[in-house]
VEXDREN-2710 file (C-alpha; in Angstrom, 1 decimal):
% VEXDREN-2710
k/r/px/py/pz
1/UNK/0.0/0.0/0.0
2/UNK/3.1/2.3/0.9
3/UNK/4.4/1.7/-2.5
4/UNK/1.2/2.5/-4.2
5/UNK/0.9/5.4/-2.6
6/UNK/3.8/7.0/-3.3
7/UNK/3.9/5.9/-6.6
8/UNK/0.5/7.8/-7.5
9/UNK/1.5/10.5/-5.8
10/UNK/5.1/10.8/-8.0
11/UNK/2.6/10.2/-11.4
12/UNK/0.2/13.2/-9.4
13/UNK/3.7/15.4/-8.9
14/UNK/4.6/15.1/-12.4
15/UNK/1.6/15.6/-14.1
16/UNK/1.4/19.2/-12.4
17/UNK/1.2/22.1/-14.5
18/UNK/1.6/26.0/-14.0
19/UNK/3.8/28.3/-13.0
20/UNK/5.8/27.7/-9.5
21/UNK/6.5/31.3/-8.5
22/UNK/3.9/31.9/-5.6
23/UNK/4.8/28.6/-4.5
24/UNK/8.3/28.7/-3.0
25/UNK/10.6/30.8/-1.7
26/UNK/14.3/30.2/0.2
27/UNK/15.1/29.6/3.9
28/UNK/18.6/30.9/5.4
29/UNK/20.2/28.0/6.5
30/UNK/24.2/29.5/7.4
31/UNK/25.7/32.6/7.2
32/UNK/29.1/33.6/7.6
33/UNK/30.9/31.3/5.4
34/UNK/34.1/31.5/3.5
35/UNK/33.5/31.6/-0.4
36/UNK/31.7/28.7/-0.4
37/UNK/31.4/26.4/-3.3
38/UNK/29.2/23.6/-2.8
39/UNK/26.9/21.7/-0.5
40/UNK/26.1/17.7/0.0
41/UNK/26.1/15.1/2.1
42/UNK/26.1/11.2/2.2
43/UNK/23.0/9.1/1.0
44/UNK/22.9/7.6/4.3
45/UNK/23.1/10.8/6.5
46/UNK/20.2/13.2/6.7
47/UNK/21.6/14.7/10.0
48/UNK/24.3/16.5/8.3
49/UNK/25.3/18.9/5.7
50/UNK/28.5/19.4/4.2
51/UNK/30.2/22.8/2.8
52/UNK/33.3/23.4/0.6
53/UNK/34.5/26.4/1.2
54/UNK/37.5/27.6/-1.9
55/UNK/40.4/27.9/0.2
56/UNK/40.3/24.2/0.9
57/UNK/38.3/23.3/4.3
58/UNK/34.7/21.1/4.3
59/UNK/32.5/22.3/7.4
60/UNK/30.0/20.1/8.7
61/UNK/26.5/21.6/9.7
62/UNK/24.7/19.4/11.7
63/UNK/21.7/20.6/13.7
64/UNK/21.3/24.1/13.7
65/UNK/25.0/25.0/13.3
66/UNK/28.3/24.7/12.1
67/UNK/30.6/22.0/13.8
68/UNK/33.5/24.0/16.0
69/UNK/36.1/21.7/14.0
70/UNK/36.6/21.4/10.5
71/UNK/35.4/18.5/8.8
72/UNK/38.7/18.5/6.2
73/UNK/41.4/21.0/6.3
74/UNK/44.0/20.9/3.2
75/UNK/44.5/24.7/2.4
76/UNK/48.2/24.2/2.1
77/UNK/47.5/21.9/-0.7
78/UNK/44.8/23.8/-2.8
79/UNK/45.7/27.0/-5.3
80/UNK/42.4/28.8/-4.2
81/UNK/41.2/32.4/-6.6
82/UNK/39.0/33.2/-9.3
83/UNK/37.7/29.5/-10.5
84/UNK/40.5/27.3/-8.7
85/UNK/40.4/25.8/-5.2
86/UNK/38.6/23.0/-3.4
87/UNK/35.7/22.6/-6.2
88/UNK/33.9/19.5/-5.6
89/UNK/33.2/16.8/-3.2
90/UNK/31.1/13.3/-3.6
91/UNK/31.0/11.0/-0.7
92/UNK/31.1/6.8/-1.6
93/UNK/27.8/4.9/-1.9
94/UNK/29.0/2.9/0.7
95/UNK/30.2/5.6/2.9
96/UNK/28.5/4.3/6.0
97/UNK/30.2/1.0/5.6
98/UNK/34.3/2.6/4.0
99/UNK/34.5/6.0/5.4
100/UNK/35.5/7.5/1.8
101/UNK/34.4/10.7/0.0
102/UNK/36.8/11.9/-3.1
103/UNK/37.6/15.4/-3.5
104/UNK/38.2/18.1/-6.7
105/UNK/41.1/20.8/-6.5
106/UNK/43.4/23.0/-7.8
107/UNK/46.8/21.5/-7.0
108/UNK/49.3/24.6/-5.4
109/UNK/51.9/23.4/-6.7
110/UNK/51.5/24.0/-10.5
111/UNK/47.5/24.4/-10.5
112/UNK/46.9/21.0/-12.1
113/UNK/43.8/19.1/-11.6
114/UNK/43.9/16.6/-8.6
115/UNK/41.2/14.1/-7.9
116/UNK/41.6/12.4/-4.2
117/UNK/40.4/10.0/-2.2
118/UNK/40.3/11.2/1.8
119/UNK/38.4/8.7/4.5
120/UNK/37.1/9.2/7.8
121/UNK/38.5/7.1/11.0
122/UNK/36.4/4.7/12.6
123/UNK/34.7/6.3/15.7
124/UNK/35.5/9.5/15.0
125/UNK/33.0/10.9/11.5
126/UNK/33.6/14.4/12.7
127/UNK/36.9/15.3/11.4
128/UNK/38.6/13.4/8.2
129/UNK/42.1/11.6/8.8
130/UNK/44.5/14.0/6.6
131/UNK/45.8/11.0/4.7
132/UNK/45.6/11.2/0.9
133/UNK/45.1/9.0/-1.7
134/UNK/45.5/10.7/-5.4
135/UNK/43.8/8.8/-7.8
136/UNK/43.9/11.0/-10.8
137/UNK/45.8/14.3/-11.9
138/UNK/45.4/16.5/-15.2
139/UNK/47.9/19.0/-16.1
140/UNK/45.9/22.7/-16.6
141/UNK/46.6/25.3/-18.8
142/UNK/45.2/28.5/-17.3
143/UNK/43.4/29.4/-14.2
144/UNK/40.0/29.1/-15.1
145/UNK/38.1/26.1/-17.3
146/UNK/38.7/23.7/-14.8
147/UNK/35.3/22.1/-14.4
148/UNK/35.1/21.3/-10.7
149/UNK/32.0/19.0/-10.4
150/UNK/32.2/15.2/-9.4
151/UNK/29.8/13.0/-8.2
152/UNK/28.7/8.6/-8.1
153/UNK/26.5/7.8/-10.8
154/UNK/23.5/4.9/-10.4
155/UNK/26.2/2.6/-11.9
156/UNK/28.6/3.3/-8.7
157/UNK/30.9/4.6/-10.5
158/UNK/32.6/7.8/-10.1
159/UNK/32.0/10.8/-12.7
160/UNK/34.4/14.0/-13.3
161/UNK/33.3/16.8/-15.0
162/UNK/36.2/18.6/-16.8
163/UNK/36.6/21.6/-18.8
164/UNK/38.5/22.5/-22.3
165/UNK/41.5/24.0/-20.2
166/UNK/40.8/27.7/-20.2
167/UNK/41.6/30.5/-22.2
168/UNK/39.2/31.7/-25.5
169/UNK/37.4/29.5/-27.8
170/UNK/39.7/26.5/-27.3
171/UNK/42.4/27.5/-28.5
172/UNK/44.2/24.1/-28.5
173/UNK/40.7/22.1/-29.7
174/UNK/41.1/20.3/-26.4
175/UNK/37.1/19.2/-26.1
176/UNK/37.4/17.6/-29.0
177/UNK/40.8/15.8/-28.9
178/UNK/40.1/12.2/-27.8
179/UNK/43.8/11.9/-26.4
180/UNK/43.5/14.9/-24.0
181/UNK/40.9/14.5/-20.4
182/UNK/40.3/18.5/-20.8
183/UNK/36.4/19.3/-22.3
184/UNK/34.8/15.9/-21.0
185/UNK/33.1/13.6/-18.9
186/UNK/35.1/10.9/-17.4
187/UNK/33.5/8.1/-15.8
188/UNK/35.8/6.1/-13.2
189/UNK/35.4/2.6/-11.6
190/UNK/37.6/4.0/-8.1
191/UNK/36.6/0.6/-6.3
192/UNK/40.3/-0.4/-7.0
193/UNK/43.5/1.8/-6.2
194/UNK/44.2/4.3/-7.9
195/UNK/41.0/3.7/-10.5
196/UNK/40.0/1.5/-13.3
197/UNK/38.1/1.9/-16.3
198/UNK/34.7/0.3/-16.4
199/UNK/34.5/-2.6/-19.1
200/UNK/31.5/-1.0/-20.7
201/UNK/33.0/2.9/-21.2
202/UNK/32.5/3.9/-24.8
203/UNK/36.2/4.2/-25.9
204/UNK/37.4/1.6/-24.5
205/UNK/36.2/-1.2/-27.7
206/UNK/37.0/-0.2/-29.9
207/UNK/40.5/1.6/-28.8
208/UNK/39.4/5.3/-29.9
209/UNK/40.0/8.0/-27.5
210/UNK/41.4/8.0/-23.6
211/UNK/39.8/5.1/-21.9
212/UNK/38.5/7.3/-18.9
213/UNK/36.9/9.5/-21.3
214/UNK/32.6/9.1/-21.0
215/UNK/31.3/12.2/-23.3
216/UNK/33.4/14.9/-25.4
217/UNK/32.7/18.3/-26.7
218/UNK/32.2/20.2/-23.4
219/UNK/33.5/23.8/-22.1
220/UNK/33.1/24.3/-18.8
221/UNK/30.9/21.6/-17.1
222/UNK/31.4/23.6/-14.1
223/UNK/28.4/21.9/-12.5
224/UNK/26.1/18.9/-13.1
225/UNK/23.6/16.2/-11.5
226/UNK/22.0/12.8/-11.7
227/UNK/18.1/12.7/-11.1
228/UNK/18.2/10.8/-8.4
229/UNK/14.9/9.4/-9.1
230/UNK/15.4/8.5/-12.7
231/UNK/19.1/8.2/-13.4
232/UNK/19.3/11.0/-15.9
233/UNK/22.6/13.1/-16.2
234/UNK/21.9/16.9/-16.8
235/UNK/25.3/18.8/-17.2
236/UNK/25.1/22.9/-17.5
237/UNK/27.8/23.9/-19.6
238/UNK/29.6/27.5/-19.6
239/UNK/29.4/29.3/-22.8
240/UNK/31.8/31.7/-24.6
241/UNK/30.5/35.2/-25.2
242/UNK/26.6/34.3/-26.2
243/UNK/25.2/31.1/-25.2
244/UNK/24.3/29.1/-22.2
245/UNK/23.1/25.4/-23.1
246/UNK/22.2/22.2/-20.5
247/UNK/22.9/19.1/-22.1
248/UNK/21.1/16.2/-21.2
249/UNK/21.8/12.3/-20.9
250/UNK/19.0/9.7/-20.3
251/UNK/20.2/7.3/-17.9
252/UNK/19.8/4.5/-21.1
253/UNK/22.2/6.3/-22.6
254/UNK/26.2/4.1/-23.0
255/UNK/27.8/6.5/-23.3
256/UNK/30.2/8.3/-26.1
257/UNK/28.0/11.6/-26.7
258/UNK/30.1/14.5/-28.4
259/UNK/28.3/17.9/-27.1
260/UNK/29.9/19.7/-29.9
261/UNK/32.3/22.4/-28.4
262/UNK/34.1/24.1/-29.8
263/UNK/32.6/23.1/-33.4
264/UNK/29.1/24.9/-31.4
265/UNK/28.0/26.8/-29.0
266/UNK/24.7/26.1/-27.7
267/UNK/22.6/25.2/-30.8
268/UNK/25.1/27.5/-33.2
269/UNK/28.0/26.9/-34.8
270/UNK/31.3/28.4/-33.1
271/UNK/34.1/26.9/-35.1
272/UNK/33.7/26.8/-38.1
273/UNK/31.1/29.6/-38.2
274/UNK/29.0/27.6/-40.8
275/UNK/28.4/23.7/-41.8
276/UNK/30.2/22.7/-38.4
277/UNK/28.4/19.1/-38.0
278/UNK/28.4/17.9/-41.3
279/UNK/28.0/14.1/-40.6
280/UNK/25.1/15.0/-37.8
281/UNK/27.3/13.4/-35.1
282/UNK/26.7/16.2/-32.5
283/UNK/24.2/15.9/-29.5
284/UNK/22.7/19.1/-29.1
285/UNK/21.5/20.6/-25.8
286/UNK/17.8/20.5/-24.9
287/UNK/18.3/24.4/-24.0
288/UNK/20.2/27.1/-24.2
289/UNK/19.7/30.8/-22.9
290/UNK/21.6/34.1/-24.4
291/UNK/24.2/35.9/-22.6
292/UNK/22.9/39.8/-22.9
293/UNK/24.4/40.9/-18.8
294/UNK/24.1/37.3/-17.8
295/UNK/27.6/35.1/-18.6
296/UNK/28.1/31.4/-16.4
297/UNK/25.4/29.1/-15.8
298/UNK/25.1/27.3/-12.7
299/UNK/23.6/24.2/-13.2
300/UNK/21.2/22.5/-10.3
301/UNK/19.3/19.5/-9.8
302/UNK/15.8/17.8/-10.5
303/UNK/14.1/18.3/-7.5
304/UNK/13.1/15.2/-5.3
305/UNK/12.6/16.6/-2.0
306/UNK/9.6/16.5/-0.1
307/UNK/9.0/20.4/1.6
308/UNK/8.8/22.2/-1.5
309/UNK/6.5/19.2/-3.2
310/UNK/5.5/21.9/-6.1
311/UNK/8.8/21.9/-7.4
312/UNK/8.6/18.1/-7.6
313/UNK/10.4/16.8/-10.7
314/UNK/11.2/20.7/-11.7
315/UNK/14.7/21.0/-12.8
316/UNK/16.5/24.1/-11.2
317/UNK/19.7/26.2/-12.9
318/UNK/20.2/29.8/-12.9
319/UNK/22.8/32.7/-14.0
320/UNK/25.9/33.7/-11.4
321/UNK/26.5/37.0/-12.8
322/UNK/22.7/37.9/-12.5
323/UNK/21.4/35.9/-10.0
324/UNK/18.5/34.4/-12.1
325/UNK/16.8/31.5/-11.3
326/UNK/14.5/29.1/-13.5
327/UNK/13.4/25.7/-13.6
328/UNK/11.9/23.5/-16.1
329/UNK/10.6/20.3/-16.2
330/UNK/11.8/17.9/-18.9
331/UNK/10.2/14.2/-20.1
332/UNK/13.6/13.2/-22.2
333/UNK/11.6/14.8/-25.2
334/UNK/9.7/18.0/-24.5
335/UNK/10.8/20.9/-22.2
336/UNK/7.3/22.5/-20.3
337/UNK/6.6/24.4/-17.8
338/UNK/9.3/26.5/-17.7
339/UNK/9.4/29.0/-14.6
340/UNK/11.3/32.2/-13.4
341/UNK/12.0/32.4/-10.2
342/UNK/14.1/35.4/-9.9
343/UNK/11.5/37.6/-7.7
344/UNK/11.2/34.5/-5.3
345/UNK/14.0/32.9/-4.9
346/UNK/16.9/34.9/-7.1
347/UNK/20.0/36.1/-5.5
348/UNK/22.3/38.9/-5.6
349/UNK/24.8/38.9/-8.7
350/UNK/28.1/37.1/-8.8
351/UNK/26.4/34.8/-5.5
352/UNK/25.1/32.0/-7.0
353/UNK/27.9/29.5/-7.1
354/UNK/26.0/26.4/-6.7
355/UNK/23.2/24.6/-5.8
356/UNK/22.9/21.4/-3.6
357/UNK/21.3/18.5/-2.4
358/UNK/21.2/17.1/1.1
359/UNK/20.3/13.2/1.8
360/UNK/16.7/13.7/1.7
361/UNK/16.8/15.5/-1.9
362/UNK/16.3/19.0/-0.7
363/UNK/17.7/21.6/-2.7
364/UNK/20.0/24.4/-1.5
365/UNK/21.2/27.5/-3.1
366/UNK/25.1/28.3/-2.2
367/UNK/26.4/32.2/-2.2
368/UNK/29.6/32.6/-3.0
369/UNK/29.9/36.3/-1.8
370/UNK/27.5/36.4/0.5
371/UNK/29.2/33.6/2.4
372/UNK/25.2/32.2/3.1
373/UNK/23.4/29.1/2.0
374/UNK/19.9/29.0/1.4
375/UNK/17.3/25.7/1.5
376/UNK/14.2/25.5/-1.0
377/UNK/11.2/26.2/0.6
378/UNK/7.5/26.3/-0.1
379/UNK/4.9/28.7/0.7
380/UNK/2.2/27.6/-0.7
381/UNK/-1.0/26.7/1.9
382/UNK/-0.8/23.1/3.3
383/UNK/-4.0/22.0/1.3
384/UNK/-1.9/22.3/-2.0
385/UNK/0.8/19.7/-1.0
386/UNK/0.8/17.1/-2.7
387/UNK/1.3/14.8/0.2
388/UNK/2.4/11.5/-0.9
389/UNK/5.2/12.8/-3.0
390/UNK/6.9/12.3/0.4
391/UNK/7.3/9.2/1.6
392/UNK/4.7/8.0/3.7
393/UNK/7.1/7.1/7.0
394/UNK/9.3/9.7/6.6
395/UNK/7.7/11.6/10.2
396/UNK/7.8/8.1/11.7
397/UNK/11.7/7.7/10.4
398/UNK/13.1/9.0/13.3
399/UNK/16.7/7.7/13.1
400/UNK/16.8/7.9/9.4
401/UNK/17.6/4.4/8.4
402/UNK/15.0/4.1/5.5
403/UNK/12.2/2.3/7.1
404/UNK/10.3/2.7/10.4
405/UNK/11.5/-0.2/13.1
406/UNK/11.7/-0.5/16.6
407/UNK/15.0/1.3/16.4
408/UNK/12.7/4.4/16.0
409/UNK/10.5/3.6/18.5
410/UNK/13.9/3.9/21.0
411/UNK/15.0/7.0/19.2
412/UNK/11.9/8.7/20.4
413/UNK/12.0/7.5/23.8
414/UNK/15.6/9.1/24.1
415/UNK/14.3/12.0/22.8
416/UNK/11.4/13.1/24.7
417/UNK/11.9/11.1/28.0
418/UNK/15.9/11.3/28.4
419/UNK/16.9/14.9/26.4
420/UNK/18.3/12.2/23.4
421/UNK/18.8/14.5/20.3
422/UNK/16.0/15.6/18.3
423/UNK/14.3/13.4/15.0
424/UNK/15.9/14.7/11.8
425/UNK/15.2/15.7/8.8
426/UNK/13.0/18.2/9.5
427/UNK/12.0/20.3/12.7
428/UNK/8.6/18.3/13.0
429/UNK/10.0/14.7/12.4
430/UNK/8.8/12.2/15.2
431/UNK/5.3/13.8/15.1
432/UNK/3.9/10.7/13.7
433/UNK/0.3/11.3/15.4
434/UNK/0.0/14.9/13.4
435/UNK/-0.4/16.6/16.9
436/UNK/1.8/19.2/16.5
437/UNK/4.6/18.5/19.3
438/UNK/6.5/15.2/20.4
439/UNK/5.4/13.4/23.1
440/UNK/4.5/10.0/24.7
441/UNK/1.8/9.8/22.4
442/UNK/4.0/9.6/19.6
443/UNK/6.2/6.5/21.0
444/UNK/2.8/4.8/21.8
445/UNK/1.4/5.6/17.9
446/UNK/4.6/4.0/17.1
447/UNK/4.5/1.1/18.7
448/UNK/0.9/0.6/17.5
449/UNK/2.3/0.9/13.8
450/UNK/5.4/-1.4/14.3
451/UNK/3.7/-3.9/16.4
452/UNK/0.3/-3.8/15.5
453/UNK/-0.5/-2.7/12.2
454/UNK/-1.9/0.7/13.4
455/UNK/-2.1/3.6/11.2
456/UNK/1.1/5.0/8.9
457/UNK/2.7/7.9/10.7
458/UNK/2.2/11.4/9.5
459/UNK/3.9/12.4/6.5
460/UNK/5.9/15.6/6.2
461/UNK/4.0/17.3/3.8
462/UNK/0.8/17.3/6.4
463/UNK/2.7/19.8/8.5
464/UNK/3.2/22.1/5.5
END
């Protein structure tokens, strides 16, 4: 019954039409950060959030505020300005089990890409043991181009987004050379040490291009995302001087896709200026936007979370150097309902670095200059969620394993008979009765659901 549900609530979600922006709004979550890049956190932990910050440290927020002691700390290793520094951070599937998360930056030394592995000690997943494993590096050319993004795909393995190197238009046609990293996707099997290359990458049979290589043709895939409900790989790509373009993967897809730069930009040819895909061999986005005051995309994520449930399945992007936001929603065919959000949600100019996703799929907005990072919210009236886009026991959840157990039923007892810490995701978690507060009443609705078949607990999007 759970599954079905949920499942017609998803079909519900998607089938939504019309525009978002009375709907949501943003929450500040932190303030006072350091130039911060980028926020995420494991699959398994929806207590915490993690935040780069440039220079090379990764807070962890956890509660309502920052940890005292830094999470990571490897500024004397990272070449931090402009678009170098700690970029990106993706934690292992198995992370609760291996302790590993793998990390993007800007090598001091000579400003080369470096891809590492870092882990956390057992007993101790506050603070990250120092002790680093490099498993890739890729000589730069310039201080900016240097893509930044990487992240697990559904497969498990590891995914790098890179970009052409820097300087104008490509000067040395690196997005399109199969023997150079620089302009593509790579896609890593990091299970062994340093890395190997999945059987099943597109260059590896026949013998064409760099084995690590997954898609060509890209300029600055500064960042992308997996939707993590249907496997598909959107990728916001920097343009030169007049378009913006998100190029899309289905999660069928094997592989090989050449996105065109610096033969195009966007849906137009760059170089040559005319008759620039004559054998109709380029993938072209599935949007683009013009430049006029804007000039870097920030790509987002296909929202999955469960506060903000009329943005379900909307994916969000928007413009650093204007601060506009939009989202669309997109069925591998046909973009619709295409939204502006700037009045609602936009933020200043030069701020938007990044957005984010924490364990539960909620989406974040990440301010660069502001130092602040923001969390998606909604405003619409409770009668307008759609409820059952969240799952059905996330309230009843408490200790966020992924299914309601006894070990919830203990949680709660901590919590409101022995000052334990509070249920997690959200402020009203462990309300499972819909009352409004936490108390015995809770425990003994719990224990009425485990034990007994009693009623689901309360959903999240109830307390709306």
């Amino acid at each position: 019954m759970r599954r079905l549900v949920l499942g017609l609530g998803i079909l519900l979600a998607m089938g939504s039409t019309g525009s978002l922006q009375a709907a949501l709004s943003k929450d500040t979550v932190i303030v006072g950060l350091s130039s911060p890049l980028f926020v995420t956190a494991p699959a398994s932990d929806s207590a915490r959030l993690f935040i780069v910050e440039r220079a090379g440290r990764i807070k962890v927020f956890v509660g309502d505020s920052l940890n005292s002691t830094l999470f990571l700390n490897i500024v004397s290793k990272v070449l931090s300005g402009d678009e170098q520094g700690l970029l990106g951070l993706a934690f292992h599937p198995d992370y609760a089990q291996n302790g590993y998360f793998f990390v993007n930056y800007t090598a001091r030394n000579d400003g080369r890409t470096r891809i590492s592995r870092f882990s956390v000690p057992p007993g101790n997943p506050e603070v990250a043991d120092t002790a680093e494993t490099v498993l890739l590096e890729i000589p730069q050319f310039a201080d900016n181009h240097n893509g930044g993004m990487i992240g697990f795909g559904p497969d498990g393995y590891l995914y790098i987004g890179m970009g052409d190197g820097g300087s104008s238009g490509d000067p040395g046609n690196r997005a399109q050379n199969p023997d150079s990293l620089l302009g593509k996707m790579l896609r890593l099997d990091v299970s062994t040490v340093p890395y190997s290359i999945p059987p099943d990458n597109p260059f590896v049979l026949p013998d064409t291009a760099r084995h690590e290589i997954w898609a060509f043709g890209l300029r600055n895939p500064w960042r992308w995302s997996f939707d993590r409900l249907t496997g598909d790989l959107y990728i916001a790509d920097v343009g030169q001087n007049v378009r913006e373009e998100i190029d899309f993967q289905p999660a069928s897809s094997p592989g090989g896709e050449n996105y065109g730069w610096r033969r195009k930009e966007g849906f137009s040819c760059f170089n040559p200026s005319t008759n620039c895909d004559p054998l109709g061999v380029l993938t072209d986005p599935i949007t683009q936007y013009l430049q006029s005051d804007r000039c870097s995309i920030t790509g987002g994520y296909v929202y999955r979370g469960c506060i903000a449930p009329e943005a379900y399945g909307h994916y969000f992007y928007g413009d650093y150097c204007t601060g506009e936001i939009w989202s669309f929603r997109y069925d591998g065919v046909t973009i619709s309902d295409s939204t502006d959000h700037t009045t609602e949600i936009g933020m200043d100019d030069f701020d938007l670095a990044s957005f984010g996703e924490d364990a539960r799929g909620e989406l974040y907005l990440v301010g660069i200059g502001t130092g602040t990072v923001w969390r998606l919210v909604s405003d619409a009236p409770p009668d307008s969620c759609v409820a059952s886009v969240c799952p059905i026991d996330l309230m009843g959840d408490v200790d966020t394993s992924g299914s309601v157990s006894s070990a919830d039923i203990i949680y709660m007892v901590n919590s409101v008979f022995k000052g334990g810490p509070a249920p997690l995701p959200v402020p009203e978690a462990g309300d499972v009765n819909c009352s409004s507060s936490r108390t015995s009443a809770d425990i003994i609705f719990l224990v009425n659901f485990v034990f007994k078949g009693g009623a689901a607990p309360c959903d999240a999007c109830t307390l709306l």
